[in-house]
C-alpha positions as CSV (number, residue, x, y, z in Angstrom):
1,X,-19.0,-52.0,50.7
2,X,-16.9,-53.3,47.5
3,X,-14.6,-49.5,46.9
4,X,-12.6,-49.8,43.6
5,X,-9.6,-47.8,43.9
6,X,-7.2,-46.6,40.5
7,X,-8.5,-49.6,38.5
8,X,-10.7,-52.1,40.4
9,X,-10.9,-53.4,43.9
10,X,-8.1,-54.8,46.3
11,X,-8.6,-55.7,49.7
12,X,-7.1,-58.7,52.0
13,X,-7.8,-62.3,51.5
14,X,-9.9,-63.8,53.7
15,X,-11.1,-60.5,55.9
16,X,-12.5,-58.6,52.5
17,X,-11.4,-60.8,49.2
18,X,-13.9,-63.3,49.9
19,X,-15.7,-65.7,47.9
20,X,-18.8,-64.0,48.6
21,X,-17.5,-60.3,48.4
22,X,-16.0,-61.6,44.7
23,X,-19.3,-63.1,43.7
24,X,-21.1,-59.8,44.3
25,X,-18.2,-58.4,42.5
26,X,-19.3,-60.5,39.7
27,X,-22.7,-60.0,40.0
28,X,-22.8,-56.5,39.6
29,X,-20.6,-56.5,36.6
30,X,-22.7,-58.6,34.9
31,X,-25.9,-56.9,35.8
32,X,-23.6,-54.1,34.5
33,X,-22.9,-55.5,30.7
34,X,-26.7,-56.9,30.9
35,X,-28.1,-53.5,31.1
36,X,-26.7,-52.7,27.9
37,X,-29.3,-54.8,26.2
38,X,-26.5,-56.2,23.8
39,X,-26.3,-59.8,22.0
40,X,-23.3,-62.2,22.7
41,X,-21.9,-60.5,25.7
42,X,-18.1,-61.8,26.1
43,X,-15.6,-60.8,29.3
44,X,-11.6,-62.1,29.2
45,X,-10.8,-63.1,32.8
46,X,-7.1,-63.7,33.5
47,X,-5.5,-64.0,36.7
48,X,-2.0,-63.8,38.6
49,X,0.3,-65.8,40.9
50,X,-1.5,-64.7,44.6
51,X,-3.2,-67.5,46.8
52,X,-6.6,-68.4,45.3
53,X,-5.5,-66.7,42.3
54,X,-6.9,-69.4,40.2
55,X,-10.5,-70.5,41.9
56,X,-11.0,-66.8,42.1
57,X,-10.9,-66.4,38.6
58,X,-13.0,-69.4,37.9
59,X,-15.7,-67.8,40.3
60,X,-15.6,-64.9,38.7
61,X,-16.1,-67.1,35.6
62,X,-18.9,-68.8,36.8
63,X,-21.1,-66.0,38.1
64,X,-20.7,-64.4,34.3
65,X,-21.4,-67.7,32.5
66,X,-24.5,-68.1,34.9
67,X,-25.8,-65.3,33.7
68,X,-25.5,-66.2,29.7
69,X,-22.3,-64.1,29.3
70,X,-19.3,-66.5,27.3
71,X,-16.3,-66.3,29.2
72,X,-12.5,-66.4,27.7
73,X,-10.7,-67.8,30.7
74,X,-7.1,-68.2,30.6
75,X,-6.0,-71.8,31.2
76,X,-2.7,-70.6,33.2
77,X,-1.5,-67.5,35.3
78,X,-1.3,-64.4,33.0
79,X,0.1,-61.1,33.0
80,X,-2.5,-58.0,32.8
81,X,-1.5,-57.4,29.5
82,X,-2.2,-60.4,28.0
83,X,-6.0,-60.1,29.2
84,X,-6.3,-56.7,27.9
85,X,-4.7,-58.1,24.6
86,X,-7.3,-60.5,24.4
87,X,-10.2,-57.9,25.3
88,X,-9.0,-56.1,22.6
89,X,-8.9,-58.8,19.9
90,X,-11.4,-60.8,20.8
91,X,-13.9,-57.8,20.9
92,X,-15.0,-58.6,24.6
93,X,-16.9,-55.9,26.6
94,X,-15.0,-56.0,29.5
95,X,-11.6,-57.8,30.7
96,X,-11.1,-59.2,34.5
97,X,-8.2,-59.9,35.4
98,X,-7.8,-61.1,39.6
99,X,-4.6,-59.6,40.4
100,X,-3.3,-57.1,43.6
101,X,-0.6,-56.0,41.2
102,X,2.3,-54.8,43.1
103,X,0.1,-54.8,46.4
104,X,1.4,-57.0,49.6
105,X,0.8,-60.7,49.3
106,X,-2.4,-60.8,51.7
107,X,-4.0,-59.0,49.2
108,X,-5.7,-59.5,46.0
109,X,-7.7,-57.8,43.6
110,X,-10.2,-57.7,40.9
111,X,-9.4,-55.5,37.9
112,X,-11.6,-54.2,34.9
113,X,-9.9,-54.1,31.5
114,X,-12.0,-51.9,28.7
115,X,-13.0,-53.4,25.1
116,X,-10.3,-51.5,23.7
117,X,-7.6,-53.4,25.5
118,X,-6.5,-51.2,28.3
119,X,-8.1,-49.9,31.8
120,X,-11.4,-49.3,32.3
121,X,-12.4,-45.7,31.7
122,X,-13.3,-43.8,34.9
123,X,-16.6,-43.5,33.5
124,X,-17.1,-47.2,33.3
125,X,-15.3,-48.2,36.7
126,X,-17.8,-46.1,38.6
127,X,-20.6,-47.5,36.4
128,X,-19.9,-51.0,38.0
129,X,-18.3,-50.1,41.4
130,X,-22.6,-48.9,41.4
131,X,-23.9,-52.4,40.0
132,X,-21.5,-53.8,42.6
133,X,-22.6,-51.7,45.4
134,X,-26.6,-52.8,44.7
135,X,-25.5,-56.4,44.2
136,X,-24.0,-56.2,47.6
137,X,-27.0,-54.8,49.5
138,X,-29.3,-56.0,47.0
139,X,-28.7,-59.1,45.5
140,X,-28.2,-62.6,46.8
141,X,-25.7,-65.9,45.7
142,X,-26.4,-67.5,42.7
143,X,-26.3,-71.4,43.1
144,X,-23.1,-72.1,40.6
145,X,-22.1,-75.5,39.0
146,X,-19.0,-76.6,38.4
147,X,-16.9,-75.3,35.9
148,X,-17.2,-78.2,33.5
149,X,-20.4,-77.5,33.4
150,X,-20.1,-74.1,31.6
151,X,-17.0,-75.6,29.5
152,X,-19.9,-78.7,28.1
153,X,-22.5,-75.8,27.8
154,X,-19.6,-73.5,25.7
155,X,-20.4,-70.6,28.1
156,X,-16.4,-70.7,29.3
157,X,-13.6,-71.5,27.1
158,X,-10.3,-72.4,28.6
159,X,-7.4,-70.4,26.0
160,X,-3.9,-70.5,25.7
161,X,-3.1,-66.3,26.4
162,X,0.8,-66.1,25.9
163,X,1.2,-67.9,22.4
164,X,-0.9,-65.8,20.1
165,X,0.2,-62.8,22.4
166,X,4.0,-63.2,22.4
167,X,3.7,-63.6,18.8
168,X,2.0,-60.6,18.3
169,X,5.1,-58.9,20.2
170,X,6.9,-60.4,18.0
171,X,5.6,-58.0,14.9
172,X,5.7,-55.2,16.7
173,X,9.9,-55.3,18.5
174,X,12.8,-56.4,16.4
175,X,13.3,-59.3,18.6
176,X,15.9,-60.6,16.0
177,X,18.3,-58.4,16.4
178,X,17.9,-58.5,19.6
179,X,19.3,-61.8,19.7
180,X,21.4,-61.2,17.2
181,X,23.0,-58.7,19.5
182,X,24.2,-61.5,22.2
183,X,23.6,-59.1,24.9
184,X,23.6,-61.1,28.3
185,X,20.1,-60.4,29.8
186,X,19.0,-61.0,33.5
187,X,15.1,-61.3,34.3
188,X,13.6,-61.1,37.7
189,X,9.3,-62.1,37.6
190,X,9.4,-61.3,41.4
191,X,7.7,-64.7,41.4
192,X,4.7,-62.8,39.7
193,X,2.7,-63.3,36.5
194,X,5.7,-62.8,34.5
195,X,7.5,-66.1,35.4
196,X,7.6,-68.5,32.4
197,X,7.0,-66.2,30.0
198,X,10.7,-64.7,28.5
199,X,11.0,-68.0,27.0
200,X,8.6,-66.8,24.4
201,X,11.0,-64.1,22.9
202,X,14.5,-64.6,24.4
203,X,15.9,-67.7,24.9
204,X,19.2,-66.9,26.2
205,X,17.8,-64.5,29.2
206,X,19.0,-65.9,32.6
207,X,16.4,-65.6,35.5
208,X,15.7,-65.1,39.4
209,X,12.3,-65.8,40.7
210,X,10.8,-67.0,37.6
211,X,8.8,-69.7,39.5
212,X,5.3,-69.6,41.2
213,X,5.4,-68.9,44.9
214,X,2.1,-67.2,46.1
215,X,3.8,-65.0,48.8
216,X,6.4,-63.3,46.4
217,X,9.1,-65.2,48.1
218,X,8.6,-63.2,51.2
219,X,8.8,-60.2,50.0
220,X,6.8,-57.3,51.5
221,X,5.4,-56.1,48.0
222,X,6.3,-57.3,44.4
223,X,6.8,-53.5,42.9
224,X,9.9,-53.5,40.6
225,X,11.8,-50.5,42.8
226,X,15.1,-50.2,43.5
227,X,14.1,-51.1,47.7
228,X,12.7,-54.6,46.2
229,X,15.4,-55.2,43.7
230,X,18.5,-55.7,46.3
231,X,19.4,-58.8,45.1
232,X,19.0,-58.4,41.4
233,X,21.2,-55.2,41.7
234,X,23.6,-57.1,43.9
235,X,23.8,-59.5,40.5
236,X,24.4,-56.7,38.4
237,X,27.3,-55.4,40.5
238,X,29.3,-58.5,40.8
239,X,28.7,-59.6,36.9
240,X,29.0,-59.0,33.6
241,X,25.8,-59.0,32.3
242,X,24.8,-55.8,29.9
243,X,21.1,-54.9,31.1
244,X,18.5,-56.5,33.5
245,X,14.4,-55.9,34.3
246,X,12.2,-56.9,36.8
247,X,8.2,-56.9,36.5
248,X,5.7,-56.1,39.0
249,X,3.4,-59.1,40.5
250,X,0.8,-59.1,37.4
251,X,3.9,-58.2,34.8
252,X,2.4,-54.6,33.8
253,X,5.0,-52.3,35.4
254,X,8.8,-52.4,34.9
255,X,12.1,-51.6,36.7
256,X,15.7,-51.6,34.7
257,X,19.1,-52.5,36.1
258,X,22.4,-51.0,34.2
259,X,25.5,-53.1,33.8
260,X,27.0,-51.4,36.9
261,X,24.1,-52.5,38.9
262,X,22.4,-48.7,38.8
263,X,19.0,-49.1,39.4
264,X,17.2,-46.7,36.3
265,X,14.0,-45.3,37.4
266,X,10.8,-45.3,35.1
267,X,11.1,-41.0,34.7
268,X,14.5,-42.1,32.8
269,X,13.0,-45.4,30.9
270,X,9.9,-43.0,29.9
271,X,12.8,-40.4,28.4
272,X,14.7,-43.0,26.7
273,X,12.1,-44.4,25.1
274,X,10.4,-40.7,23.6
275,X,13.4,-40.0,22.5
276,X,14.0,-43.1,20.4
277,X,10.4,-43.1,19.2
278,X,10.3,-39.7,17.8
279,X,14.1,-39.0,16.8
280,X,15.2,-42.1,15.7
281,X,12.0,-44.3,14.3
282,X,10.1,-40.9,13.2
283,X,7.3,-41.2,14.9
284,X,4.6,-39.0,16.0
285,X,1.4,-38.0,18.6
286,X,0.7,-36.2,21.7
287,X,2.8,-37.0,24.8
288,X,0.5,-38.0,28.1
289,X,1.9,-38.5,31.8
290,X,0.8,-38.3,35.2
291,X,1.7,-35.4,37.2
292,X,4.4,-37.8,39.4
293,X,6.6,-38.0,36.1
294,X,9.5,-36.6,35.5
295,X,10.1,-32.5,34.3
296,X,12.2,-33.9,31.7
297,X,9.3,-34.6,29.5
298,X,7.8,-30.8,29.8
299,X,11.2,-29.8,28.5
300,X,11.4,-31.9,25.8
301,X,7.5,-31.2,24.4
302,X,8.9,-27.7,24.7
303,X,11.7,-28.1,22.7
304,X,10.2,-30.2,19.9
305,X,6.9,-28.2,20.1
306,X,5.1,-31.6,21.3
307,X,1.5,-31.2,22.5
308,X,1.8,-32.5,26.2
309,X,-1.0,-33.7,28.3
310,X,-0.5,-34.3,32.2
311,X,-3.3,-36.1,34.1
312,X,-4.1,-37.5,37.7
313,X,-2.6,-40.5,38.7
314,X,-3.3,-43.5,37.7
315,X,-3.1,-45.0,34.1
316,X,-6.6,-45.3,33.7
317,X,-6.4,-41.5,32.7
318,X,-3.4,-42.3,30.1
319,X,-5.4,-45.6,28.6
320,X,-8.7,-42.9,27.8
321,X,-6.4,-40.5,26.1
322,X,-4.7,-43.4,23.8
323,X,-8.3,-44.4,22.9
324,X,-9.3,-40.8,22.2
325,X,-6.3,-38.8,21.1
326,X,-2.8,-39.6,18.7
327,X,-1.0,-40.3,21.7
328,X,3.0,-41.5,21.0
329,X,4.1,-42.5,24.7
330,X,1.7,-42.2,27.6
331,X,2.6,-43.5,31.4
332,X,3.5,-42.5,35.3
333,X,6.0,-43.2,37.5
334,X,5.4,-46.3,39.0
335,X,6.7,-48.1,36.1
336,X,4.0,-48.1,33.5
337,X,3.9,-47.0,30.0
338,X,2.6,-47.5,26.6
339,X,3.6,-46.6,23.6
340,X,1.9,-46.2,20.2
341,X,3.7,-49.6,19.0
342,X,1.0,-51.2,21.4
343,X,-2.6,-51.8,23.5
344,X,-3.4,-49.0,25.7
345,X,-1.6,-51.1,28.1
346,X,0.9,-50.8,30.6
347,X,3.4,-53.6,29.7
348,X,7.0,-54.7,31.2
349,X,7.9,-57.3,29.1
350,X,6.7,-55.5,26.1
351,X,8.9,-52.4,27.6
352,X,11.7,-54.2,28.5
353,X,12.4,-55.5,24.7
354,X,11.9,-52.1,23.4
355,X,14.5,-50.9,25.9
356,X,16.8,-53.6,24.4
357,X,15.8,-52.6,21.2
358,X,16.9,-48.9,21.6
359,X,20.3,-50.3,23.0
360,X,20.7,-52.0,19.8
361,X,19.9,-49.4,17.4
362,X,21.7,-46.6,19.0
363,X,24.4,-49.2,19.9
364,X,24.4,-48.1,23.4
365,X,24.2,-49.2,27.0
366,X,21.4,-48.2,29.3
367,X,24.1,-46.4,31.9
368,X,25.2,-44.5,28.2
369,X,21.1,-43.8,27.3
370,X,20.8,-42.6,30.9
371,X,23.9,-39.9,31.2
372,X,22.6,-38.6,28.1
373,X,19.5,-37.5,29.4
374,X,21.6,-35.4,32.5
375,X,23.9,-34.0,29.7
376,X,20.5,-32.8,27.8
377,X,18.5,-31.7,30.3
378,X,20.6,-31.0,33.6
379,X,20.7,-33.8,36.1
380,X,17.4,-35.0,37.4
381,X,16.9,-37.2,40.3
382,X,13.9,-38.7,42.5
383,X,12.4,-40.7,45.0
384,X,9.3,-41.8,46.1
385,X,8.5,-42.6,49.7
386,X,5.1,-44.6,50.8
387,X,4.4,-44.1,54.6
388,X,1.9,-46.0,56.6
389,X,0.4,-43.2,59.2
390,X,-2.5,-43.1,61.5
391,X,-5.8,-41.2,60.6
392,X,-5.1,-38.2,62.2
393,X,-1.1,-38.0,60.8
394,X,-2.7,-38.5,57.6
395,X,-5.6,-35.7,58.2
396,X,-2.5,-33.4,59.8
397,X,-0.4,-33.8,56.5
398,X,-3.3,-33.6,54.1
399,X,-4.8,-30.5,55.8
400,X,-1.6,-28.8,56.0
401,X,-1.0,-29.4,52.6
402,X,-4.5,-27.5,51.7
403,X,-3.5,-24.5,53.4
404,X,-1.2,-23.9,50.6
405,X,2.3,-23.5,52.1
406,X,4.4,-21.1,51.2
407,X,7.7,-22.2,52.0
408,X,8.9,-25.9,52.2
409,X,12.0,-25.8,54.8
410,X,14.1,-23.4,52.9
411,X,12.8,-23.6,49.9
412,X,9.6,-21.0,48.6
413,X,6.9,-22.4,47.2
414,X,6.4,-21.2,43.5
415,X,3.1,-22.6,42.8
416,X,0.7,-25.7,43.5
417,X,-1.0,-28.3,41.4
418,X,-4.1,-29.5,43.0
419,X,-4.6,-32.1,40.1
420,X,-4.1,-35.0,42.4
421,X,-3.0,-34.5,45.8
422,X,-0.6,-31.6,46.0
423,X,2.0,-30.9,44.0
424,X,4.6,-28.0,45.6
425,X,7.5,-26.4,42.8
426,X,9.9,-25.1,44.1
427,X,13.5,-23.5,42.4
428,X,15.4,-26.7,41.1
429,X,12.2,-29.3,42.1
430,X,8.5,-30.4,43.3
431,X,6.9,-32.3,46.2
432,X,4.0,-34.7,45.7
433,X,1.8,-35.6,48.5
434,X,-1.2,-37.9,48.1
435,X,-3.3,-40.5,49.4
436,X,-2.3,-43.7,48.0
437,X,-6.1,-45.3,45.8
438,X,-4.9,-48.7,47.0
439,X,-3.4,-48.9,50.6
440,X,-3.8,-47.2,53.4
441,X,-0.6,-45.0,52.6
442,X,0.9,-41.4,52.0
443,X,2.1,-41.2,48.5
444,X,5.4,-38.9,48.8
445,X,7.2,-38.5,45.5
446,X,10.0,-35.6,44.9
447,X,12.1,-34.6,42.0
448,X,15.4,-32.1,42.2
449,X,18.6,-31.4,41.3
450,X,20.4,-33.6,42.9
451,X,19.1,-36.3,45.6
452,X,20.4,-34.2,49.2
453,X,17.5,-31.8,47.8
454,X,15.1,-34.8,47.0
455,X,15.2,-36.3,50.4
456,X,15.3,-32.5,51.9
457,X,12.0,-32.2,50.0
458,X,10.6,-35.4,51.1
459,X,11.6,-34.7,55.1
460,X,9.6,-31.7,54.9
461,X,6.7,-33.6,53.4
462,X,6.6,-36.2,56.5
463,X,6.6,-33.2,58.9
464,X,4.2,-31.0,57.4
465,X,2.0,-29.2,59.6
């Protein structure tokens, strides 16, 4: 059966992401929005760089235009937050967008976007993952026409996503001074759905794999970490370029370079960025973050008496609470954030400019913005390790985990968060273990005082029993 994960379904092309699996896929999400007895039903469908990527999306298309729902279907590859832009805007019920994010290339994926221009609520992903599921066992294969055919009949209309979008951005970063500043910029796309887009906002950013290639250039996944960033850092080192980013394979989630080719994790981008928002442009909200982000930002809410929020993992859970609640800067650790400047969205390239943005204002380098953070709040490093194990590893790890430990190697355990997975503090640091909602993989994520703690932390992790 069709299992949506974090915030839709991925599987493997060809032995799961079928045709047929997709159309059910379809199917139910339409019987979904039909249920709801509502008049003009309208769905955004976007799609990345991945094989099929493109006559995936038009099936997806097709099934919902079959069924008398209008269809906004981008007429190029788009990022995930350009769909959930145009959910929003366009007051659609539901955003698709046919993306495996950072996943391997064998994989794709089908993900729902919510009418207020960010992931599906929880509530509404299990809604259809059950209208999938009875379309699967239930349903059959609509006969579908070409797409034309729903073009002539006004059913799908083929749009332009990154021009209205980018100028949008526009309003919201001071992308002037920005260029104004003559910064020397370097972009890497990871050959996903970011290529060709910079163009829009900077035009004197320099590039690597900012062209289509539907196995990420070989790469084993397209996840903007410092492991899959060897040879952007390796530019950084041997340059004299001032800042660089990468995005993730549908352009949502981001990774930073400094000028001396340190890679700057998305706990320190997160920081950065509160900071600027509430010291230095004034604003307020709630702060909201995963329980994999950084102890930084419980310090700070401390200090500046800051209602703080912590949630599962996934950004689903952030998105709800920027619908629902005053919410300045929400995110995780994987790269993605929002802020209140924008959609309920993860966003890199949207992220990347108001990185640039802070370097302006505050007239400082990202290496500079980083070492102020270890000079505020002590020195904070991490790592995250994902492990492919066998059933009974996993069940081994996972069981030994629920039997509450109480001392990790050397270190006691001072408490345990069962939000998601299991989260060990100990003095100076925590230990994250968790089933991974999208591969068959161990989550293990660690934060200490220094990184000989980190990986100590991480080790004991692996060989918990």
């Amino acid at each position: 059966m069709i299992k949506f994960g974090t915030d839709g379904w991925r599987a493997n092309i060809a032995r799961d992401f079928t045709f047929e699996n997709l159309h059910y896929a379809a199917l139910g999400t339409a019987n979904y929005l039909l249920k709801k007895n509502k008049k003009d039903l309208k769905v955004v469908v976007g799609y990345d760089t991945r094989f099929l990527s493109a006559e995936f999306a038009a099936e997806v298309a097709k099934v919902l235009a079959e069924n008398g729902i209008s269809v906004i279907l981008s007429d190029s590859i788009s990022t995930t937050p350009q769909v959930s832009y145009f959910t929003k805007i366009n007051n659609a019920d539901l955003g698709v967008v046919i993306t495996a994010s950072h996943n391997p290339p064998e994989y794709s994926g089908y993900k729902v976007k919510g009418t207020f221009g960010g992931p599906s609520t929880p509530e509404e992903i299990e809604a259809i993952e059950k209208e999938v599921n009875i379309a699967e066992t239930k349903g059959k294969l609509i006969d579908l026409k070409d797409t034309n055919y729903y073009i002539d009949k006004g059913l799908i209309s083929l749009v332009d996503f990154k021009t209205e979008f980018y100028n949008y951005v526009r309003k919201q970063i001071d992308i002037e001074s920005i260029r104004a500043s003559n910064l020397k910029i370097m972009y890497d796309p990871m050959f996903g759905a970011g290529i060709e887009n910079i163009q829009y906002l900077l035009d004197n950013v320099d590039t690597i794999h900012n062209y289509h290639s539907t196995n990420f250039g070989n790469v084993d996944h397209p996840e903007p970490i410092a492991e899959c960033l060897g040879e952007l850092i390796d530019i950084m080192k041997k340059s004299d370029y001032d800042f660089a980013f990468a995005t993730d394979g549908d352009a949502d989630r981001i990774g930073t370079v400094d000028n001396e080719g340190n890679f700057i994790d998305s706990h320190r981008i997160f920081m950065i960025l509160l900071k600027y928002l509430y010291e230095h442009k004034g604003l307020r909200g709630k702060v909201a973050k995963t329980v994999s982000l950084t102890t930084m930002v419980n310090m700070y809410c401390e200090k500046h008496n800051i209602e703080l929020i912590e949630t599962p993992v996934g950004f689903k859970y952030i998105a709800k609470l920027m619908v629902e609640e005053d919410i300045l800067i929400g995110g995780e650790e994987s790269g993605g954030l929002s802020t209140k400047l924008h959609i309920p969205e993860r966003d890199g390239i949207f992220n990347a400019m108001l990185i640039l943005e802070v370097m302006v204002k505050r007239n400082m380098s990202l290496k500079a913005l980083s070492d102020e953070l270890d000079e505020e709040f002590g020195v904070h490093r991490y790592r995250r390790k994902d492990i492919k194990v066998k059933e009974e590893v996993k069940s081994r790890i996972m069981n030994a985990c629920k039997n509450s430990p109480s001392k990790l190697g050397n270190y006691d355990v001072i408490s345990i968060d069962t939000r998601d997975g299991y989260k060990f503090f100990v003095d100076g640091g925590w230990l994250i273990i968790r089933a991974s909602g999208t591969e068959p993989l161990l989550r293990i994520y660690s934060e200490a005082k220094n990184m000989e703690m980190v990986d100590e932390l991480i080790e004991c992790g692996i060989n918990l029993s």
